[in-house]
PDBQT receptor file of N, H, CA, C and O in Angstrom, charges set to zero:
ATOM      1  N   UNK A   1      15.775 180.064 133.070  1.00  0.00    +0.000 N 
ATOM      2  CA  UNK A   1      14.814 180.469 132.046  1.00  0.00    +0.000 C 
ATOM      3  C   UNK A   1      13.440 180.666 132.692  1.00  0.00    +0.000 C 
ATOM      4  O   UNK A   1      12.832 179.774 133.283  1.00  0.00    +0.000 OA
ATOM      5  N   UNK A   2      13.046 181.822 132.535  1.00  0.00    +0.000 N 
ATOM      6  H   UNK A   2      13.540 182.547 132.055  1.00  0.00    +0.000 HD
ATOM      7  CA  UNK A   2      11.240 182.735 133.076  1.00  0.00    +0.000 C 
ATOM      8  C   UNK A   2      10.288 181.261 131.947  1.00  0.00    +0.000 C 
ATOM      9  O   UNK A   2      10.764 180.880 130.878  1.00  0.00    +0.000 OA
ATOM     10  N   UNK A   3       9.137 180.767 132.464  1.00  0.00    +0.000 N 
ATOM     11  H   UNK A   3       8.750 181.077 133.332  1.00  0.00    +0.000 HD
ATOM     12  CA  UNK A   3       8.040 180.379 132.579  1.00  0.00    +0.000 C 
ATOM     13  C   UNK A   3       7.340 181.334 131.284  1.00  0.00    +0.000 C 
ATOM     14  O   UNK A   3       7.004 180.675 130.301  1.00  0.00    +0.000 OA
ATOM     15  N   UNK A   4       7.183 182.335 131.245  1.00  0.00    +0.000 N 
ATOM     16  H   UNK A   4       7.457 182.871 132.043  1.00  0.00    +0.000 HD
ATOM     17  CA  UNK A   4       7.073 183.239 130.244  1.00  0.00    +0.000 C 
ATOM     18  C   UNK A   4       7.212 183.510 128.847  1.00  0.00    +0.000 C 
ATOM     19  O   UNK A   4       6.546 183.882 127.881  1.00  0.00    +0.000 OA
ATOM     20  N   UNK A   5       8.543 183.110 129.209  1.00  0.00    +0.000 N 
ATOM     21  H   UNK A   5       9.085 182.808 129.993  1.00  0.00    +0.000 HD
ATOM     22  CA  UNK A   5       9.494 183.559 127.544  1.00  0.00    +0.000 C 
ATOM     23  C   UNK A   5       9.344 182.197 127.092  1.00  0.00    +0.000 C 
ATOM     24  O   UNK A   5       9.673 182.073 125.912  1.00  0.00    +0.000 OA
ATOM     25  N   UNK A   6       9.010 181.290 127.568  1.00  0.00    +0.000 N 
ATOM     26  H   UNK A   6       8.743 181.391 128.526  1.00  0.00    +0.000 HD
ATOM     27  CA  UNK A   6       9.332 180.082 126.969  1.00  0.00    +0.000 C 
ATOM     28  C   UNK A   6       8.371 179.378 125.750  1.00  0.00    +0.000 C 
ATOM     29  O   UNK A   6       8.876 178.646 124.899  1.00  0.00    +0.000 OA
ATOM     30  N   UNK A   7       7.130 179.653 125.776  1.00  0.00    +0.000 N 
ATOM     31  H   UNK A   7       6.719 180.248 126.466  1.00  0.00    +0.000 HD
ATOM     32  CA  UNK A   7       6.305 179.564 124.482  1.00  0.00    +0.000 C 
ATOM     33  C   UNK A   7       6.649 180.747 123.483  1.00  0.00    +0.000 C 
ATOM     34  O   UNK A   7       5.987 180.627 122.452  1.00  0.00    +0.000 OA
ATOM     35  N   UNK A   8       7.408 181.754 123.476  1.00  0.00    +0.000 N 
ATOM     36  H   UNK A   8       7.946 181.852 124.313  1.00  0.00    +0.000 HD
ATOM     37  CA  UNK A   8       8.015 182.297 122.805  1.00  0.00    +0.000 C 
ATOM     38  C   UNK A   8       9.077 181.973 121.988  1.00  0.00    +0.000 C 
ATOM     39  O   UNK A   8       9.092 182.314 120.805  1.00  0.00    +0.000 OA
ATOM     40  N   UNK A   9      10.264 181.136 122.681  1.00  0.00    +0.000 N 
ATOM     41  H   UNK A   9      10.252 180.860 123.642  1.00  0.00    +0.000 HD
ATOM     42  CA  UNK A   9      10.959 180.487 122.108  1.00  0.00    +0.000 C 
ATOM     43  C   UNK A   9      10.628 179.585 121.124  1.00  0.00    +0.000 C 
ATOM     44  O   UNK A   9      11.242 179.622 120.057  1.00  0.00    +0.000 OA
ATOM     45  N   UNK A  10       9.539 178.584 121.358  1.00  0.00    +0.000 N 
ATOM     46  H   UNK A  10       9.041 178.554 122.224  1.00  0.00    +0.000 HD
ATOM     47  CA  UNK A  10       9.287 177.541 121.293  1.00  0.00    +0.000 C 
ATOM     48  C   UNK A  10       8.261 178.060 119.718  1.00  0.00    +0.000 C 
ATOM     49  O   UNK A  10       8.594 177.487 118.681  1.00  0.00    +0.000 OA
ATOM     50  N   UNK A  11       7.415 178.809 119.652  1.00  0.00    +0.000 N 
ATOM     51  H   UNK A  11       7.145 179.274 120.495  1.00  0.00    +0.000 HD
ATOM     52  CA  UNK A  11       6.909 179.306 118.750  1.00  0.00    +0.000 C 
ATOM     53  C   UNK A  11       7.939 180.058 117.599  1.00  0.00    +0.000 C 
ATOM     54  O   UNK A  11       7.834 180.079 116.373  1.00  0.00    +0.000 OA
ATOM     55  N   UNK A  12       9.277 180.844 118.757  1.00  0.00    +0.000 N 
ATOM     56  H   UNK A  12       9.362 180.827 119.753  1.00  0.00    +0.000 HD
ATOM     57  CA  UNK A  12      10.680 180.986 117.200  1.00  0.00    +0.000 C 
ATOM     58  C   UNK A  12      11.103 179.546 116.539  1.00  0.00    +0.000 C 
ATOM     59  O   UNK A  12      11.420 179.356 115.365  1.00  0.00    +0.000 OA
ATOM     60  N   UNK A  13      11.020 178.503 117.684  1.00  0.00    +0.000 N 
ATOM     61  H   UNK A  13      10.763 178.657 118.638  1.00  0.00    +0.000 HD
ATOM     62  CA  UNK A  13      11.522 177.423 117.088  1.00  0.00    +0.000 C 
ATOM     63  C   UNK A  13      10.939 176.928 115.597  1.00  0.00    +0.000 C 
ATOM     64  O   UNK A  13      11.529 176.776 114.527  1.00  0.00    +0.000 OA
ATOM     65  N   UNK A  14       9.426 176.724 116.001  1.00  0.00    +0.000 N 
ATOM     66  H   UNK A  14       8.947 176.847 116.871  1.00  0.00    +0.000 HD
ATOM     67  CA  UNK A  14       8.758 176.184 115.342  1.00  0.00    +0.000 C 
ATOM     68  C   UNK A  14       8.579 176.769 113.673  1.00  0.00    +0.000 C 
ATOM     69  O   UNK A  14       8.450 176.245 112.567  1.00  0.00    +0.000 OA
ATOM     70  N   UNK A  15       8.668 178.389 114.312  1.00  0.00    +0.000 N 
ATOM     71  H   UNK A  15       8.772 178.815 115.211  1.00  0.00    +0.000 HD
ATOM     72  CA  UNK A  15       8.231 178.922 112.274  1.00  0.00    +0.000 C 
ATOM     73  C   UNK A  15       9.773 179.097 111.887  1.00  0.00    +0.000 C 
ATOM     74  O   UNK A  15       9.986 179.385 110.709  1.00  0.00    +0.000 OA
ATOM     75  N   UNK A  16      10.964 178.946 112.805  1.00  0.00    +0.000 N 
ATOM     76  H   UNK A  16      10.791 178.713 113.762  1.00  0.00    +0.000 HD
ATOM     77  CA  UNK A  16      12.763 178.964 112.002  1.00  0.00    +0.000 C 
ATOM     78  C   UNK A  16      12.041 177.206 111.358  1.00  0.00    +0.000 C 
ATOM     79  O   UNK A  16      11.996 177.040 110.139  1.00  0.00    +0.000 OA
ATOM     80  N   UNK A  17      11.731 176.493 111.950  1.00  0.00    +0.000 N 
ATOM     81  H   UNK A  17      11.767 176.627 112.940  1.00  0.00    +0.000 HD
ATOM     82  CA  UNK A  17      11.537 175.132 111.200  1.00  0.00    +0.000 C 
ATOM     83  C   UNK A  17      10.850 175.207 110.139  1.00  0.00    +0.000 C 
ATOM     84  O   UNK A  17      11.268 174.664 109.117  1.00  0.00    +0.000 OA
ATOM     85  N   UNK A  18       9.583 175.933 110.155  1.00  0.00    +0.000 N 
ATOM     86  H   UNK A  18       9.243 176.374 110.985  1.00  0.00    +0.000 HD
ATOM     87  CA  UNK A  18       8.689 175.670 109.055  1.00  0.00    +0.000 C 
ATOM     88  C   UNK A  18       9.540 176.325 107.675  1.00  0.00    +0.000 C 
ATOM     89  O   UNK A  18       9.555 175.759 106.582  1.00  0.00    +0.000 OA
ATOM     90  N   UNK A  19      10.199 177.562 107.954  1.00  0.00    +0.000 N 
ATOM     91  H   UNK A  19      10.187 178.022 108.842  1.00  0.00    +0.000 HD
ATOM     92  CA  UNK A  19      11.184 178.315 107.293  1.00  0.00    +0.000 C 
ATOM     93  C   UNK A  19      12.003 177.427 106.421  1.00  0.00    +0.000 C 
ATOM     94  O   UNK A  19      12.112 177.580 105.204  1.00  0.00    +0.000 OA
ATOM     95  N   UNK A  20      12.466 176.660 106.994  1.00  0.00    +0.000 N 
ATOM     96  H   UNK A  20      12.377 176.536 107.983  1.00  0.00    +0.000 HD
ATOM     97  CA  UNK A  20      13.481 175.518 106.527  1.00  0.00    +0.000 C 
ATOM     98  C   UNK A  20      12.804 174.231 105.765  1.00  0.00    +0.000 C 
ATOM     99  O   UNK A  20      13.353 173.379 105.067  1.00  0.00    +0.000 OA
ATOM    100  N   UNK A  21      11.635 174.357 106.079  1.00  0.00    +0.000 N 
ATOM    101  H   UNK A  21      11.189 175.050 106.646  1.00  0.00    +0.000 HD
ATOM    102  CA  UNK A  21      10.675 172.844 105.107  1.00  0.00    +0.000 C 
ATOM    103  C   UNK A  21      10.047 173.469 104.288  1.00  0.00    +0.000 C 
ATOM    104  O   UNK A  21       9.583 172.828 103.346  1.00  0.00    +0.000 OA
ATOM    105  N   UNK A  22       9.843 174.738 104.347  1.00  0.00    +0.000 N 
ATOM    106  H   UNK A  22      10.220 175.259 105.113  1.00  0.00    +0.000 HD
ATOM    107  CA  UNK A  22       9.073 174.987 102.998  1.00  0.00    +0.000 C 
ATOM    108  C   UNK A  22       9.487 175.108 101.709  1.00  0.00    +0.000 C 
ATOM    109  O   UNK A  22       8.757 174.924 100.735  1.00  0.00    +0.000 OA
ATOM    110  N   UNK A  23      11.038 175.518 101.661  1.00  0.00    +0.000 N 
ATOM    111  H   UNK A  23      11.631 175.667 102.453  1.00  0.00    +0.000 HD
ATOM    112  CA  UNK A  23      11.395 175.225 100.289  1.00  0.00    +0.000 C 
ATOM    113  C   UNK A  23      11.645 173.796  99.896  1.00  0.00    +0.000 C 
ATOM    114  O   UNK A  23      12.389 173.645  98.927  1.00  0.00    +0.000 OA
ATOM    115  N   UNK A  24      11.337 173.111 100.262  1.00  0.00    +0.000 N 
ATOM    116  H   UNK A  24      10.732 173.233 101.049  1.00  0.00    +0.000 HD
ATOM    117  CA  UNK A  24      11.524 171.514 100.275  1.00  0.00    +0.000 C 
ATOM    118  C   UNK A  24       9.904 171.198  99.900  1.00  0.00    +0.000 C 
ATOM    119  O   UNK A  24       9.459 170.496  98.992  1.00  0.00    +0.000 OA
ATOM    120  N   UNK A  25       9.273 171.883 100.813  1.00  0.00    +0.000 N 
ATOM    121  H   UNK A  25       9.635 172.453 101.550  1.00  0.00    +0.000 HD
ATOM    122  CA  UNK A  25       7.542 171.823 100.258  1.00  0.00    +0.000 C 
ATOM    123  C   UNK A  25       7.339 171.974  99.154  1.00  0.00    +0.000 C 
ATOM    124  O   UNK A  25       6.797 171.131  98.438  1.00  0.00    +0.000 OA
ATOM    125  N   UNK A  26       7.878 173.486  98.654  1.00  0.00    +0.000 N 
ATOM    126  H   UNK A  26       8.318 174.171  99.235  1.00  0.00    +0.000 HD
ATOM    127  CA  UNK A  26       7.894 174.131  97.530  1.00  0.00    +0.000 C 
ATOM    128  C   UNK A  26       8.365 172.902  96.405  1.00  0.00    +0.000 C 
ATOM    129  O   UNK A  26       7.684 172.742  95.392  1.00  0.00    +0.000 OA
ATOM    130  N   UNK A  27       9.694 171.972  96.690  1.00  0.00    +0.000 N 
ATOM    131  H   UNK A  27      10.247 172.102  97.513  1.00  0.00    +0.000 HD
ATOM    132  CA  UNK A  27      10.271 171.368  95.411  1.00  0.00    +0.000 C 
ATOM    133  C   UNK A  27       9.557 170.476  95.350  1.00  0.00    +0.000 C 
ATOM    134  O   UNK A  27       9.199 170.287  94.187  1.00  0.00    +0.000 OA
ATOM    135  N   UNK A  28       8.824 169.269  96.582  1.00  0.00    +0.000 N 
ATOM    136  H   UNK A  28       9.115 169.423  97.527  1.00  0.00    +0.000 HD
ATOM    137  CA  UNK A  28       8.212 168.442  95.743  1.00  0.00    +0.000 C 
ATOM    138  C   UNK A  28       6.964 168.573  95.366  1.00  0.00    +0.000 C 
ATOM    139  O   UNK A  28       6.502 167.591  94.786  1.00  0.00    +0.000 OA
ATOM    140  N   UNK A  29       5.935 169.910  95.581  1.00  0.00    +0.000 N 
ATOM    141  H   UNK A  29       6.311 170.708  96.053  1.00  0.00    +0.000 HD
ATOM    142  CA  UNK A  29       4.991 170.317  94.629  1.00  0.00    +0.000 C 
ATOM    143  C   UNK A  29       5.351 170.438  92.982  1.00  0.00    +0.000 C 
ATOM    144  O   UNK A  29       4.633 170.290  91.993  1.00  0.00    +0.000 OA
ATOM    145  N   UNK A  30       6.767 170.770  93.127  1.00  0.00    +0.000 N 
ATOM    146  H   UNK A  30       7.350 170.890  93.931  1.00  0.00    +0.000 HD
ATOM    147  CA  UNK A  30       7.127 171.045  91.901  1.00  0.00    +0.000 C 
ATOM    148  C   UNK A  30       7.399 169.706  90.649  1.00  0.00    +0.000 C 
ATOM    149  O   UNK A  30       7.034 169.660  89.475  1.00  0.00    +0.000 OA
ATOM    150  N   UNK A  31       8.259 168.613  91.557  1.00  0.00    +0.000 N 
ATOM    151  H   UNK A  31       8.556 168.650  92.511  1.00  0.00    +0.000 HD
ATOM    152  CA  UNK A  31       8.069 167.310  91.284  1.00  0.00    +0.000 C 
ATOM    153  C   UNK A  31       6.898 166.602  90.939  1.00  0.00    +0.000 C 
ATOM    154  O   UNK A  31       6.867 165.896  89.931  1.00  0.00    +0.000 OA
ATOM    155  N   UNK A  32       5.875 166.742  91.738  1.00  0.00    +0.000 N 
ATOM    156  H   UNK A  32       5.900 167.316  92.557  1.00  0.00    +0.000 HD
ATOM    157  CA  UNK A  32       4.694 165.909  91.513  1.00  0.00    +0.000 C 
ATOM    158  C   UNK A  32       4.082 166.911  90.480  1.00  0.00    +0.000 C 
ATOM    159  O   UNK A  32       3.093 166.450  89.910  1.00  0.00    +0.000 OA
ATOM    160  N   UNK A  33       4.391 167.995  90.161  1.00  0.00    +0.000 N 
ATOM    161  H   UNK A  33       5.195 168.369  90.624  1.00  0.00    +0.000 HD
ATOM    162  CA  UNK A  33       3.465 168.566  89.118  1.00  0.00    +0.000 C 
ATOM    163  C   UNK A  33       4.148 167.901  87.669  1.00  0.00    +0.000 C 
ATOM    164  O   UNK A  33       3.569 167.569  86.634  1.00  0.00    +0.000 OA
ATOM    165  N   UNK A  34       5.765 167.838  88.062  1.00  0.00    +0.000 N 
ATOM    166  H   UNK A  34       6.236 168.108  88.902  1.00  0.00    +0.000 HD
ATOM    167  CA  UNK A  34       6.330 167.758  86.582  1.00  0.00    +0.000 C 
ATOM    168  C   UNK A  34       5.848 165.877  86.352  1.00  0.00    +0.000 C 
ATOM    169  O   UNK A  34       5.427 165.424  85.287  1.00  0.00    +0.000 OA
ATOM    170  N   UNK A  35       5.985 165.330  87.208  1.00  0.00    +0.000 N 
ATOM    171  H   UNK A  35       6.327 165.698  88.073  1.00  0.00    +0.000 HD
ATOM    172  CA  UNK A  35       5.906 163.812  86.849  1.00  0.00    +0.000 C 
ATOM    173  C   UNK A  35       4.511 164.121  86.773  1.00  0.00    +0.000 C 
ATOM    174  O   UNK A  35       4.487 163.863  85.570  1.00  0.00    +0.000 OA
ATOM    175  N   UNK A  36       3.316 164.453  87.015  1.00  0.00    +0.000 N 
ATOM    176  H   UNK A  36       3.336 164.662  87.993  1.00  0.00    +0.000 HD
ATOM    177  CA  UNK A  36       1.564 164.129  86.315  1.00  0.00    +0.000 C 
ATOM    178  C   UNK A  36       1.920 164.794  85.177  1.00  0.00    +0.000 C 
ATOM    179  O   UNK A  36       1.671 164.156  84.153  1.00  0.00    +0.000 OA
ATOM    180  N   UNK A  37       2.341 165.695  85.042  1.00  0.00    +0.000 N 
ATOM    181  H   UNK A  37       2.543 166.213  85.873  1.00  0.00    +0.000 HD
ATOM    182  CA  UNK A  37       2.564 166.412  83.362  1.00  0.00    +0.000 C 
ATOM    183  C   UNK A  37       3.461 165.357  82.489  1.00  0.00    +0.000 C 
ATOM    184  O   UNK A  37       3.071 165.135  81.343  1.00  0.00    +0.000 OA
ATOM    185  N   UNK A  38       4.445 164.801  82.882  1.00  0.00    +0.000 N 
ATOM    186  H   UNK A  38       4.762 164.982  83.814  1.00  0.00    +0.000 HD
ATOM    187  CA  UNK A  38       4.772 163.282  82.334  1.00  0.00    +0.000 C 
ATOM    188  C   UNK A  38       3.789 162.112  81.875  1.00  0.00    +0.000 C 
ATOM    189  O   UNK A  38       3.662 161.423  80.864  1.00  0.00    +0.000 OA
ATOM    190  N   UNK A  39       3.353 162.190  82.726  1.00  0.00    +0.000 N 
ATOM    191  H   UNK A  39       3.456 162.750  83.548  1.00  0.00    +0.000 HD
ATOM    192  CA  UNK A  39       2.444 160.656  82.670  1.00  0.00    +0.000 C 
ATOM    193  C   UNK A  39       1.419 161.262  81.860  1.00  0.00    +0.000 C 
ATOM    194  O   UNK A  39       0.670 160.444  81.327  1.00  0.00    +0.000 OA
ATOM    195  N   UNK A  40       1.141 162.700  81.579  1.00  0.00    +0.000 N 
ATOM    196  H   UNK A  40       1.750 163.364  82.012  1.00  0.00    +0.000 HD
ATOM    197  CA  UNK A  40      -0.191 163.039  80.779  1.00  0.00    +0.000 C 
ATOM    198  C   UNK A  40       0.199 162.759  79.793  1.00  0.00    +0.000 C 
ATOM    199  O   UNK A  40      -0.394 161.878  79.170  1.00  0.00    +0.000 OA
ATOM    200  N   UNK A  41       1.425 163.424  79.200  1.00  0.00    +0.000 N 
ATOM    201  H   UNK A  41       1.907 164.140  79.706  1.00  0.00    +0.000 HD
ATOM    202  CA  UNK A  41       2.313 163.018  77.938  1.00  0.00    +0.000 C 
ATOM    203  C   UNK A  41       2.609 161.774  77.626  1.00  0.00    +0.000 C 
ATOM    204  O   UNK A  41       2.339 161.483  76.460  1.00  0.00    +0.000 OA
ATOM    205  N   UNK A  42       3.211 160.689  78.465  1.00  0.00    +0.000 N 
ATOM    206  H   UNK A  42       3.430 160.925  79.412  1.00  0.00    +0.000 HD
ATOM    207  CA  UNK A  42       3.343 159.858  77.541  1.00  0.00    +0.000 C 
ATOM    208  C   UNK A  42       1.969 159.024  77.898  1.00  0.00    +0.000 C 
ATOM    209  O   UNK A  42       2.023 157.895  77.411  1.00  0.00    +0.000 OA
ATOM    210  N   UNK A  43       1.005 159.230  78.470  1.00  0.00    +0.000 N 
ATOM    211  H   UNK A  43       0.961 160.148  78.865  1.00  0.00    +0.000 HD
ATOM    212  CA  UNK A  43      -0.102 157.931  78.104  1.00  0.00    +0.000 C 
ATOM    213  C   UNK A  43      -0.530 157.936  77.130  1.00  0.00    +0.000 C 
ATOM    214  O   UNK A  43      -0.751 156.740  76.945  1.00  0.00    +0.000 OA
ATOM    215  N   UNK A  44      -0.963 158.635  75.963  1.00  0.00    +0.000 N 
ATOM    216  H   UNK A  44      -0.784 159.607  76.113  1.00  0.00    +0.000 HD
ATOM    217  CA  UNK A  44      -0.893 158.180  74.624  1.00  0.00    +0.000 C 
ATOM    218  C   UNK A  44       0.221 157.448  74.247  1.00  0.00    +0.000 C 
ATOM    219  O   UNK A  44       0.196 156.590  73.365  1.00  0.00    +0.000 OA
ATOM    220  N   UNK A  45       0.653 157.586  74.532  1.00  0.00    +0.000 N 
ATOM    221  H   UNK A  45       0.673 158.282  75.249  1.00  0.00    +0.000 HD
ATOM    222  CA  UNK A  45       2.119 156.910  73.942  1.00  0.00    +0.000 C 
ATOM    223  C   UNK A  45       1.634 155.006  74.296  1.00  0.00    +0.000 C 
ATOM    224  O   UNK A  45       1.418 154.114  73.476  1.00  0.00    +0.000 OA
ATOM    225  N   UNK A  46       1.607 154.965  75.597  1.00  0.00    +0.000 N 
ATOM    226  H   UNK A  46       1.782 155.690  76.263  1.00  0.00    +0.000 HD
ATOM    227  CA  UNK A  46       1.301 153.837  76.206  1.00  0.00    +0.000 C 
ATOM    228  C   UNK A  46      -0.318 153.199  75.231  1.00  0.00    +0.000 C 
ATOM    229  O   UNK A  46      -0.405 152.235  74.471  1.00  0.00    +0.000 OA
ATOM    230  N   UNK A  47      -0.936 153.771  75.479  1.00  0.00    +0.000 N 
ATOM    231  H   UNK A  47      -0.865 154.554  76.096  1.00  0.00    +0.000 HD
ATOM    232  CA  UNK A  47      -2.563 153.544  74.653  1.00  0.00    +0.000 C 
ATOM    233  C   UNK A  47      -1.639 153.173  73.279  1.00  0.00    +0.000 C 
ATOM    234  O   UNK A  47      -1.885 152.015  72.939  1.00  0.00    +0.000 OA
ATOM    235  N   UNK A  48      -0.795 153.729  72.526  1.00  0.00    +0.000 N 
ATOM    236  H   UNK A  48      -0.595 154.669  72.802  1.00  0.00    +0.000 HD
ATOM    237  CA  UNK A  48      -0.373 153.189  71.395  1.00  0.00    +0.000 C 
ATOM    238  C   UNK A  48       0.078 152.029  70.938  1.00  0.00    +0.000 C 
ATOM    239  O   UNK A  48      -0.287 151.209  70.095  1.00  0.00    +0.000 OA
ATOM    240  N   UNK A  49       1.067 152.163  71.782  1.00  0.00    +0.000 N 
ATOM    241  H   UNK A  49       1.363 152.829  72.466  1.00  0.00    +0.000 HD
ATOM    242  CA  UNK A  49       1.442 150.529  72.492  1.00  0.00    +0.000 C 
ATOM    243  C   UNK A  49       1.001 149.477  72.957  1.00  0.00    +0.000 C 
ATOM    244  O   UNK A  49       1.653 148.517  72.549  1.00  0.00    +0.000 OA
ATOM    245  N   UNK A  50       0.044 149.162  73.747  1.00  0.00    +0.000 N 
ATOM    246  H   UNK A  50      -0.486 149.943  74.079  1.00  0.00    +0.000 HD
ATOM    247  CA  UNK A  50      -0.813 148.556  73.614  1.00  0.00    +0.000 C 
ATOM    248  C   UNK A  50      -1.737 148.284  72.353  1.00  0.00    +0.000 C 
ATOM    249  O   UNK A  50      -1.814 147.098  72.029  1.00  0.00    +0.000 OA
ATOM    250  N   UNK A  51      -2.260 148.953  71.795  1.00  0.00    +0.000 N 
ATOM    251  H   UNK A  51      -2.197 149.915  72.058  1.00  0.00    +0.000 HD
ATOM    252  CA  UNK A  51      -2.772 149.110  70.514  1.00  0.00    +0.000 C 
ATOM    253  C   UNK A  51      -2.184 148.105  69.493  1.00  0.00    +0.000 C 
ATOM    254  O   UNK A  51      -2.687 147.150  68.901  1.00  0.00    +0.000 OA
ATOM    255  N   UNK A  52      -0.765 148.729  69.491  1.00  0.00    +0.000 N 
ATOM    256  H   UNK A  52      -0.356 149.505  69.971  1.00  0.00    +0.000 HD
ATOM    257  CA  UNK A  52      -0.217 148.333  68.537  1.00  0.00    +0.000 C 
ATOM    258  C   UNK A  52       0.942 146.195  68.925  1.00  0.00    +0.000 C 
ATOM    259  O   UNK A  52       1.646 145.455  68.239  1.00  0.00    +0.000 OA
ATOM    260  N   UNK A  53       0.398 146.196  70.396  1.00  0.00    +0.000 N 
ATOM    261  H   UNK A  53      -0.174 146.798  70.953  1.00  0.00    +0.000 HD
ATOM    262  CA  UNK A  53       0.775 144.864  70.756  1.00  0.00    +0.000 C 
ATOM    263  C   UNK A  53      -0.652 144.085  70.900  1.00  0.00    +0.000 C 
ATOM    264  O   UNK A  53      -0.574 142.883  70.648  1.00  0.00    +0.000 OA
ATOM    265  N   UNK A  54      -1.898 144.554  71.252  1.00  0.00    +0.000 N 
ATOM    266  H   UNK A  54      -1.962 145.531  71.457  1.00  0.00    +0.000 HD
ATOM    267  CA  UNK A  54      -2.883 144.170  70.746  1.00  0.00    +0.000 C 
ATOM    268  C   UNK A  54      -3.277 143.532  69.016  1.00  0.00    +0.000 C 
ATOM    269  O   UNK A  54      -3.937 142.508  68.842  1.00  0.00    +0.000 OA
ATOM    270  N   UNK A  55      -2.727 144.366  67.902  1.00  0.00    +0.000 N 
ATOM    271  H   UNK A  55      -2.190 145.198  68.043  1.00  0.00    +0.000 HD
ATOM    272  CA  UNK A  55      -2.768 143.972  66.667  1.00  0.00    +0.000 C 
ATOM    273  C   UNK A  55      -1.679 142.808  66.339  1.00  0.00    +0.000 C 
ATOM    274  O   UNK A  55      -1.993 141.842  65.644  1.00  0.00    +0.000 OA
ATOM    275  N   UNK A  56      -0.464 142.957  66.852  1.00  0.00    +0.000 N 
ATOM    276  H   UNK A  56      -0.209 143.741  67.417  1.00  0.00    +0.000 HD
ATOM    277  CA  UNK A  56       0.410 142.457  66.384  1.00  0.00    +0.000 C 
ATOM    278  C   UNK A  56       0.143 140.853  66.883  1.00  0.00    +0.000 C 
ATOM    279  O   UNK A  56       0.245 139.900  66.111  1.00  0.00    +0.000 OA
ATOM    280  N   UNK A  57      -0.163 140.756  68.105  1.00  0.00    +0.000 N 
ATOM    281  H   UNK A  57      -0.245 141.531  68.732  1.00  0.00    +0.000 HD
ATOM    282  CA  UNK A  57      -1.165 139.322  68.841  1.00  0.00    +0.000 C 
ATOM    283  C   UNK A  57      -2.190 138.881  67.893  1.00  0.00    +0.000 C 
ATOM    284  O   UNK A  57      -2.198 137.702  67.541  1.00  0.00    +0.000 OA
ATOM    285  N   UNK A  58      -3.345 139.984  67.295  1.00  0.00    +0.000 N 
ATOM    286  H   UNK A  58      -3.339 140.942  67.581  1.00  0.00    +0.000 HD
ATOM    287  CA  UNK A  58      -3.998 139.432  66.865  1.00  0.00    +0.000 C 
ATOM    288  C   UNK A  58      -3.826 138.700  65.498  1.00  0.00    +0.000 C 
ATOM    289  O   UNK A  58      -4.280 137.627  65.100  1.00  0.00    +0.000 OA
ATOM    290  N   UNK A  59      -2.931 139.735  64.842  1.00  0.00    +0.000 N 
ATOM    291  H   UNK A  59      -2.562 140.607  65.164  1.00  0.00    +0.000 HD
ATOM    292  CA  UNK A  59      -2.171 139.082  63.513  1.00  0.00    +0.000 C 
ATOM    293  C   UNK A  59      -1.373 137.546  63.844  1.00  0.00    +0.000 C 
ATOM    294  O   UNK A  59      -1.385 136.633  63.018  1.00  0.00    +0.000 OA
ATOM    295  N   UNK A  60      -0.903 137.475  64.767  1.00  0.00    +0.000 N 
ATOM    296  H   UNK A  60      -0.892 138.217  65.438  1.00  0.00    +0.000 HD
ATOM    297  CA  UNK A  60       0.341 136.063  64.969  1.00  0.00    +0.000 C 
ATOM    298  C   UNK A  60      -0.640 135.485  65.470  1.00  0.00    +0.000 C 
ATOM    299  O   UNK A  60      -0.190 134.340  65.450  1.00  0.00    +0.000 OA
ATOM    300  N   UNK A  61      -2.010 135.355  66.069  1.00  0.00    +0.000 N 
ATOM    301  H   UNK A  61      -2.375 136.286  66.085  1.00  0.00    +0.000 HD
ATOM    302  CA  UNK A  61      -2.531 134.070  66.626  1.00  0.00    +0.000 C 
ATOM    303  C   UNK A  61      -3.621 133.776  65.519  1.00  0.00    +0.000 C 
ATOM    304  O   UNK A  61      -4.318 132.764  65.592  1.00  0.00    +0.000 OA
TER     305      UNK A  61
């Protein structure tokens, strides 16, 4: 192997790799978007709950 060609290779190597992680990049952008869109949704839910175990304490003590 030529001295030459060899950062050539090495640069096919590297973007066939990046090739191969980016749809994997792609899914857990997709993940972390859907779970914060979760947690936006149910934290009212949670604030309720609390709320409503806050009253229920204050009623029984």
């Amino acid at each position: 192997m030529r001295i030459g060609s060899q950062p050539i290779l090495i640069a096919a190597r590297i973007s066939g790799i990046v090739v191969l992680i980016r749809p994997f990049v792609a899914l857990t952008h997709l993940f972390i978007a859907l779970s914060s869109l979760f947690v936006a949704l149910f934290r009212p839910f949670v604030a309720l709950s609390q709320l409503f175990v806050a009253l229920t304490l204050l009623f029984v003590i």
